[in-house]
GUFI-867219 format. One record per residue (C-alpha): x, y, z; residue in one letter. Coordinates in pm, 1 decimal. Layout:
N
         c1         c2         c3   code
          X          Y          Z      a
...
***
This chain:
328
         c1         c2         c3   code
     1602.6    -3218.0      404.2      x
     1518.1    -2934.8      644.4      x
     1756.6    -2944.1      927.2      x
     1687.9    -2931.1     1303.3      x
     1759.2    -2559.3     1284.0      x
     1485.6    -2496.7     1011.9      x
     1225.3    -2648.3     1168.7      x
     1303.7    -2460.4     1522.9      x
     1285.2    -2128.4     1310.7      x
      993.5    -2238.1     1197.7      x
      778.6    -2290.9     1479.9      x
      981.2    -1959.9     1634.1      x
      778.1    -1766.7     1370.7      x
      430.2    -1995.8     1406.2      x
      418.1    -1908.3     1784.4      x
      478.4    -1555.2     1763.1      x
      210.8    -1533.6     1488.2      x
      -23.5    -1697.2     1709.7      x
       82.0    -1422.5     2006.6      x
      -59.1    -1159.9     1755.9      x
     -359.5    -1312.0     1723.3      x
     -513.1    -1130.0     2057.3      x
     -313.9     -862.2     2010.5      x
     -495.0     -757.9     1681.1      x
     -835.9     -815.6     1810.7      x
     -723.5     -574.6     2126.1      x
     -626.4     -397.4     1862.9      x
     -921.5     -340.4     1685.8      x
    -1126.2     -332.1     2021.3      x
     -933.3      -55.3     2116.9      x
     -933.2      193.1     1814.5      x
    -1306.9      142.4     1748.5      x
    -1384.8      292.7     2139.0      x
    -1108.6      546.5     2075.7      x
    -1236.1      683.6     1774.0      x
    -1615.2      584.3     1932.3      x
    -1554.7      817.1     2231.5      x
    -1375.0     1089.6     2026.3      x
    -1530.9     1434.3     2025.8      x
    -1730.1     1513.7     1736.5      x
    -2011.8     1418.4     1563.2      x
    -2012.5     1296.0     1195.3      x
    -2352.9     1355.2     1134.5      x
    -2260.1     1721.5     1215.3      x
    -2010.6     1690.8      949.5      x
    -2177.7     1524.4      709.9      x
    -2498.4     1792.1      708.6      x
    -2270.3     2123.8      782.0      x
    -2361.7     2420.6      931.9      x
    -2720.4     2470.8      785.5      x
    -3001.9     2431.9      978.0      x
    -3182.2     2055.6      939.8      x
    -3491.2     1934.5     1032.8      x
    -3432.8     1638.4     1365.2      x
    -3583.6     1427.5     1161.3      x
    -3338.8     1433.2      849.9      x
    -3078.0     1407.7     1124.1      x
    -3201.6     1102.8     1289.2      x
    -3258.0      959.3      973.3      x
    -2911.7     1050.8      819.5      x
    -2774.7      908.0     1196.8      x
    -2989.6      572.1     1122.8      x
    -2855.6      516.3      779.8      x
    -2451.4      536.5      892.1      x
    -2597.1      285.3     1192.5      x
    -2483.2      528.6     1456.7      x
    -2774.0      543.7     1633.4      x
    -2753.3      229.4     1824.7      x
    -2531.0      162.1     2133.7      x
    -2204.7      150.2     2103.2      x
    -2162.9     -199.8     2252.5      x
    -2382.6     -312.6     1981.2      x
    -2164.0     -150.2     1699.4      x
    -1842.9     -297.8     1811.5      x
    -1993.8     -638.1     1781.6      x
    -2110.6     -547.9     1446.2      x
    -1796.2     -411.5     1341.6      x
    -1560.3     -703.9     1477.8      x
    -1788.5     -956.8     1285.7      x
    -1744.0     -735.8      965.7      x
    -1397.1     -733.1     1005.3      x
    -1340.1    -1083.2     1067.4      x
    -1518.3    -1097.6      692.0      x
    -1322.5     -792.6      539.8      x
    -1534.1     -563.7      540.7      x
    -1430.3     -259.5      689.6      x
    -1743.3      -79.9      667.9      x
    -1820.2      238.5      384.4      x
    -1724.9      615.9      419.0      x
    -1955.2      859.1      536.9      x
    -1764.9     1148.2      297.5      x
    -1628.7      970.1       26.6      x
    -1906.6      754.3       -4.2      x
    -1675.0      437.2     -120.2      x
    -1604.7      134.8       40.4      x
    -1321.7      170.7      314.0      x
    -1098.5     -123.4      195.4      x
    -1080.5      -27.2     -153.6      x
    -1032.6      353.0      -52.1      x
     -738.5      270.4      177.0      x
     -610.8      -11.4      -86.7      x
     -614.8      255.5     -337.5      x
     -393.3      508.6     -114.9      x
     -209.6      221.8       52.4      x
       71.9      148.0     -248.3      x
      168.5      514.2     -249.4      x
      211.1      497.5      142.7      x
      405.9      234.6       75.3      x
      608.2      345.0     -187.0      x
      757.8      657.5       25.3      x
      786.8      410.2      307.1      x
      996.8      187.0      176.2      x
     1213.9      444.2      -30.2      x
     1276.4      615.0      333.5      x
     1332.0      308.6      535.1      x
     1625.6      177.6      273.5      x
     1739.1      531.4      216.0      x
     1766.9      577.7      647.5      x
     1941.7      249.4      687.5      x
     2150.9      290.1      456.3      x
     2298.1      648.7      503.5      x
     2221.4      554.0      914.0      x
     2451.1      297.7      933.1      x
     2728.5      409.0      678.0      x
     2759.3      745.8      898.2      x
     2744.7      525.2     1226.0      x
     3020.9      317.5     1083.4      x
     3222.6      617.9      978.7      x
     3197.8      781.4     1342.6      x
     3287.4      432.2     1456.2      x
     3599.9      366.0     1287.6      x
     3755.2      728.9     1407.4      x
     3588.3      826.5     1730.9      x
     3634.9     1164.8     1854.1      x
     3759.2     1279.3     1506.6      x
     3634.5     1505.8     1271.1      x
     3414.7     1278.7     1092.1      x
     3261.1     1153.6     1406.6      x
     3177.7     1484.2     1516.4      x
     3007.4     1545.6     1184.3      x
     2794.3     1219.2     1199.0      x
     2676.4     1299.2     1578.6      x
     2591.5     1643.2     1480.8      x
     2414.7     1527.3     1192.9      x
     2232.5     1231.2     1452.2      x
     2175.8     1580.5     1691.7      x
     1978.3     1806.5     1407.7      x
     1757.8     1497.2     1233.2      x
     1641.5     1393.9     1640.4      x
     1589.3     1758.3     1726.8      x
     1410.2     1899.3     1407.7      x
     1057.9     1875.1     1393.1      x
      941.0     1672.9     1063.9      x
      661.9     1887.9      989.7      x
      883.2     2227.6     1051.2      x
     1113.8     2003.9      808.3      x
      899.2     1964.8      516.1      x
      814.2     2315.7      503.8      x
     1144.2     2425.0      520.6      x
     1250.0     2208.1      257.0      x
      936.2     2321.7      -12.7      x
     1045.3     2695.7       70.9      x
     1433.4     2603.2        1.1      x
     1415.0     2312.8     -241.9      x
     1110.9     2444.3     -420.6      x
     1015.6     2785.6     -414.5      x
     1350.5     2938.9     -372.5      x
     1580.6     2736.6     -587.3      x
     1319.1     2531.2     -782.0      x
     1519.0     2198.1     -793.3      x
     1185.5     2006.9     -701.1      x
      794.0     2001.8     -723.6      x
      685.4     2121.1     -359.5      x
      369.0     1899.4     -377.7      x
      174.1     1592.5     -508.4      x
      291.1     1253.9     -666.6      x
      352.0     1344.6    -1013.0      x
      324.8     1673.0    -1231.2      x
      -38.8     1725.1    -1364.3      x
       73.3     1942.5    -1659.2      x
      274.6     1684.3    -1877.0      x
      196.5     1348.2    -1924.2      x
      450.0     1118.6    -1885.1      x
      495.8      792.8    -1969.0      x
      748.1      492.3    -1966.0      x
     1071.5      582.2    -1762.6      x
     1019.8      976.3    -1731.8      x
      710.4      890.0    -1568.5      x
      882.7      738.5    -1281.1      x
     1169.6      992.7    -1311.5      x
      903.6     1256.1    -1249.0      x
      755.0     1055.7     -940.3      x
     1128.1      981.3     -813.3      x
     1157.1     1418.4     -865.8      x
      810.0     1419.5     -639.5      x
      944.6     1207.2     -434.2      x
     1276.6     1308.2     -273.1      x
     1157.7     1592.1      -57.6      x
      903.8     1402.4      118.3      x
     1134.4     1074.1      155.8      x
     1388.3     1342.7      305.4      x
     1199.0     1489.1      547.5      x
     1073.1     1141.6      622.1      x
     1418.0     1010.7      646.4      x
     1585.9     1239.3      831.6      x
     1468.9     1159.5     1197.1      x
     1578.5      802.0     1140.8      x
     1919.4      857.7     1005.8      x
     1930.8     1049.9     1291.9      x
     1840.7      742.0     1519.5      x
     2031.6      465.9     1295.1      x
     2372.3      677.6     1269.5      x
     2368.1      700.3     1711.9      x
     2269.9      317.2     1745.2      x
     2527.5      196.0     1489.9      x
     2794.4      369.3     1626.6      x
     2754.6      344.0     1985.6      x
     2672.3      -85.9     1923.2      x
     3025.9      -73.2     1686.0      x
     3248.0      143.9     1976.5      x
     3118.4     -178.6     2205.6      x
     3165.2     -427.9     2028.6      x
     3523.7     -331.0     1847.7      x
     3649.5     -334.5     2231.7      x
     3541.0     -720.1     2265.7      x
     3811.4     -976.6     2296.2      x
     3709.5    -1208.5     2021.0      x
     3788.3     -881.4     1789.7      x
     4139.7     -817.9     1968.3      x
     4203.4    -1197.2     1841.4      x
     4059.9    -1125.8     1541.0      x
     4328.4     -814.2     1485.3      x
     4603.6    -1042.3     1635.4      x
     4558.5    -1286.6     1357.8      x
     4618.2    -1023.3     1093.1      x
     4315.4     -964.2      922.9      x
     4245.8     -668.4      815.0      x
     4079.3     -396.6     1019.5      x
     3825.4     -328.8      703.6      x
     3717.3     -695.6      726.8      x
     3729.7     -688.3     1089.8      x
     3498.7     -441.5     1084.0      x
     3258.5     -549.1      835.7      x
     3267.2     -879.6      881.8      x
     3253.5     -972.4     1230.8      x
     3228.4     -603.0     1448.2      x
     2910.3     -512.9     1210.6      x
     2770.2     -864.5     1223.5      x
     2769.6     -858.8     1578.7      x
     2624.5     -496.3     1615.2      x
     2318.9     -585.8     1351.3      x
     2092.4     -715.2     1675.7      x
     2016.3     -354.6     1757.5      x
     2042.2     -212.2     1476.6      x
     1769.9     -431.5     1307.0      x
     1562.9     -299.3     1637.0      x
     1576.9        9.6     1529.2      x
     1458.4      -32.4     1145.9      x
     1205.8     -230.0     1233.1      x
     1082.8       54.5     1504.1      x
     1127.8      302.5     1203.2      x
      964.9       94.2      954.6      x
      629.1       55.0     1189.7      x
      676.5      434.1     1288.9      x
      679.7      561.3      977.4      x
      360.9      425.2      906.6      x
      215.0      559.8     1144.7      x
      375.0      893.8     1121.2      x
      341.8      952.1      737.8      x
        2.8     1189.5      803.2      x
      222.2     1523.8      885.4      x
      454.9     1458.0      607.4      x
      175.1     1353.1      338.2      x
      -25.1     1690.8      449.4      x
      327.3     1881.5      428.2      x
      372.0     1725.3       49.9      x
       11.1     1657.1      -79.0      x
      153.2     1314.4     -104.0      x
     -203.8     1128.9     -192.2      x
     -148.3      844.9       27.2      x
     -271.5      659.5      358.7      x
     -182.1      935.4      602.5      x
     -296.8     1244.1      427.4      x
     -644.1     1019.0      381.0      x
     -656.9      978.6      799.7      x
     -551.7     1375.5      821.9      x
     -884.6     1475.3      580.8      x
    -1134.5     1167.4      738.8      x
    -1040.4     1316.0     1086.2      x
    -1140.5     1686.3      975.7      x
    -1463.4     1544.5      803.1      x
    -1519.5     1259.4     1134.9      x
    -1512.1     1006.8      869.2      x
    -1537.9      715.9     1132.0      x
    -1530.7      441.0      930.8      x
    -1180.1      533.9      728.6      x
    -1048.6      639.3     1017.7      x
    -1092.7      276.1     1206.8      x
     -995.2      129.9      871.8      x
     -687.7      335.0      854.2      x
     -596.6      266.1     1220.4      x
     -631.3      -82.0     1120.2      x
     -409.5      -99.3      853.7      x
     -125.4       75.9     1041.6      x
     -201.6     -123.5     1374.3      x
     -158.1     -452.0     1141.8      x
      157.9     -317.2      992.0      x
      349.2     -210.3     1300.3      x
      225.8     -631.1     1450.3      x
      377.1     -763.3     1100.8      x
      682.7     -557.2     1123.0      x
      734.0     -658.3     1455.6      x
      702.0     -976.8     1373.7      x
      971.7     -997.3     1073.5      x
     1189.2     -806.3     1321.6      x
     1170.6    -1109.7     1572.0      x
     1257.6    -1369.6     1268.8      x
     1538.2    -1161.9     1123.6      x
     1612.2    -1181.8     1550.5      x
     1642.9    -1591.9     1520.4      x
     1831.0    -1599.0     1216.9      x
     2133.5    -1405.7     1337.9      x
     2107.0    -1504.4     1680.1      x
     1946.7    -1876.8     1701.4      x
     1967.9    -1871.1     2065.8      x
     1668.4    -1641.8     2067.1      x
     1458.8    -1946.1     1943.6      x
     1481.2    -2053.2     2248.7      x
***
């Protein structure tokens, strides 16, 4: 039978998903005046620069439903996505949830390559400046923390296609898989993994950045505690100290910070998808915002709004598990 603890957990996690109830309708509120307001007209882009009768263009602007108020179109569009239906693209002429479905798995492919491939590298180089500070190898982590928070991720990408790509020709500079072979079986995902290490790189790189200077500055706290002077007293071993209980006790902030790169590179994905031609969610809201593709673009800003609540979310759960006195 479920124990006390369990069933605290459990309505932890049931009352913060009723807290994001509100905040996804504000939410949604929100991003449909922001994009409502935005300069721009899509009718403009839709018809181009030749000259059109006013009538076409009212008619063209009564099809999309844009000529009514815009009080009257958020209602419209709340109700519609209360029933999942996030409207239909003015460009692509497609539905907007099965356009950003179909671009969503790639998204989410590179995201959660980068994320695991950031933590990971993150914390082992936070843990290696940790165990030596002011040594050689701690100098070498914080430098590398310095470049990935200072470099640009845009300037990044580029830097890596003209390095990686064009110069040495190690990897593809573009796209999700090559369009001159077919592959299939495993060398079809050997030739996405190829497509995919520059972008998951230049994705990556900012977060190492941010993971390596949180994981050592939480370790260099916590390895000064007491309870870790008795733990040394006792004679275990300073590898087991520091896995097991300094690392343990530093994971609070460190699962902060993945779950603020997780929901960040969502959102952020656009300038490295452009860089890349990576055919996913962001490089979808970088074209819809050069064609004022309205509808995408609300459905996109949905889709990451919803992510970064659900991310935050997990990130308050994985919270109460280690630390039960935040179920409280």
């Amino acid at each position: 039978m479920p124990n006390r603890g369990d069933k605290t957990l459990g309505r932890f996690a049931l009352g913060r998903l009723v807290n994001s109830i509100p905040l996804v309708l504000g939410v949604i509120v929100v991003n449909f005046l922001l994009v409502s307001f935005a300069p721009g007209d899509p009718v403009t882009a839709l018809i181009g620069d030749f000259p059109a009768p006013p009538e076409y263009v009212e008619r063209v602007r009564e099809q999309f439903g844009l000529d009514q108020p815009v009080h009257e179109r958020l209602v419209r569009y709340v109700v519609n996505v209360a029933r999942g239906d996030l409207g239909f693209s003015f460009a692509n002429r497609l539905p907007v949830l099965d356009l950003v479905l179909e671009r969503l798995g790639r998204t989410l492919v590179l995201m959660i390559v980068t994320v695991t491939f950031a933590t990971t590298v993150g914390v082992a180089l936070g843990v290696m400046a940790a165990r030596k500070p002011h040594s050689a190898a701690d100098a070498a982590a914080t430098g590398i923390a310095l470049a990935g928070y200072s470099i640009p991720v845009f300037w990044l990408g580029q830097i890596l296609v003209i390095v990686f790509a064009v110069w040495l020709g190690l990897f593809p500079a573009g796209g999700m898989r090559s369009v001159r072979v077919t592959y299939t079986g495993l060398a079809a995902l050997l030739d996405r993994a190829r497509h995919m290490v520059l972008p998951m790189f230049a994705l990556s790189f900012r977060y190492i950045a941010i993971t390596t200077r949180l994981t050592r500055s939480s370790l260099l706290e916590v390895m000064n505690s007491d309870y870790i002077l008795a733990a040394r007293a006792r004679g275990i071993s300073e590898r087991r100290v520091l896995w097991e209980h300094g690392l343990r006790a530093a994971a609070l902030p460190i699962i902060t910070v993945i779950g603020y790169s997780f929901a960040f590179i969502v959102a952020g994905s656009a300038l490295v998808e452009t860089v890349f031609g990576w055919p996913g969610v962001g490089r979808l809201m970088y074209d819809s915002i050069f064609t004022r593709d309205y509808p995408v673009m609300l459905g996109i800003l949905l889709v990451v709004s919803l992510s970064v609540i659900v991310v935050n979310l997990l990130t308050d759960i994985a919270y109460a598990l280690f630390d039960p006195r935040v179920r409280y």
